[in-house]
C-alpha positions in Angstrom: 101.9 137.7 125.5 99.2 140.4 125.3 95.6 139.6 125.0 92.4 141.6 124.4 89.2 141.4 125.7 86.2 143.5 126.7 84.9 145.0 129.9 81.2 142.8 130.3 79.7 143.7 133.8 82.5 144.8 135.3 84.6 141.7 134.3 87.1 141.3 131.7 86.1 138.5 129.4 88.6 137.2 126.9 88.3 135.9 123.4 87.1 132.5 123.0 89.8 129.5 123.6 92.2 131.8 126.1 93.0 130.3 129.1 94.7 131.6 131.7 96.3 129.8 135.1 94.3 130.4 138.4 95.7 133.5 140.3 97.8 134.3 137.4 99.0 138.4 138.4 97.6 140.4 135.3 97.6 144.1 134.4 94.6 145.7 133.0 94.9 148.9 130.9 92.5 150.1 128.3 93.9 150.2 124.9 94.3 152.3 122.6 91.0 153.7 120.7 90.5 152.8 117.6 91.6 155.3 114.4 87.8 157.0 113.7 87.1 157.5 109.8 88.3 160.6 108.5 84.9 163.3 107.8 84.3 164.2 104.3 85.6 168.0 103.9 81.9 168.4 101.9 79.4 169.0 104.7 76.9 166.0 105.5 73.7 168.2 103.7 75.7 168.5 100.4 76.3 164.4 100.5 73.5 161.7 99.5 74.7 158.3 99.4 77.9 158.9 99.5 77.4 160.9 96.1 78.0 165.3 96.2 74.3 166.9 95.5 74.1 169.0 92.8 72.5 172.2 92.7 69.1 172.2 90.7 70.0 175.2 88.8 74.1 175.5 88.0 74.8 178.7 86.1 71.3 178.6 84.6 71.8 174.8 83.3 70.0 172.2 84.4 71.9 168.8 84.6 70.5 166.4 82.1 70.0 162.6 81.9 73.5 162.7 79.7 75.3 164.0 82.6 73.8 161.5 85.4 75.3 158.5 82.5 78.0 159.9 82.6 78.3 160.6 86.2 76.9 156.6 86.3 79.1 155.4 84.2 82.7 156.9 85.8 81.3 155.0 89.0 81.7 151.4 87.3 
């Protein structure tokens, strides 16, 4: 049976409710680290709330409040 707990102080403390047998022979090892979220390709600067910026001035258009429904709307 394999159980996981965390390093506290320099001891191993297990989950709530585990109990093991005094003197029990254990092996520690750490485990595996967890899978990380993957990075948006679109750099950090060009992201607001999770949303791509657009540029102020595309082409010499300016994005109007029809777009941003639009935009709004997709999102529902």
């Amino acid at each position: 049976m394999i159980y996981r707990g965390k390093v506290h102080g320099g001891v191993v403390v297990l989950p709530p409710g585990i109990r093991l047998p005094e003197g029990l022979d254990v092996t520690v090892e750490p485990a595996p680290e967890e899978p990380r979220e993957t990075q948006s390709t679109v750099p950090p600067r060009m992201m607001r709330n999770g949303v791509p910026v657009f540029s102020r001035v595309c082409e010499g258009l300016r994005p109007g409040l029809e777009l941003v429904n639009l935009l709004r709307d997709e999102s529902l």
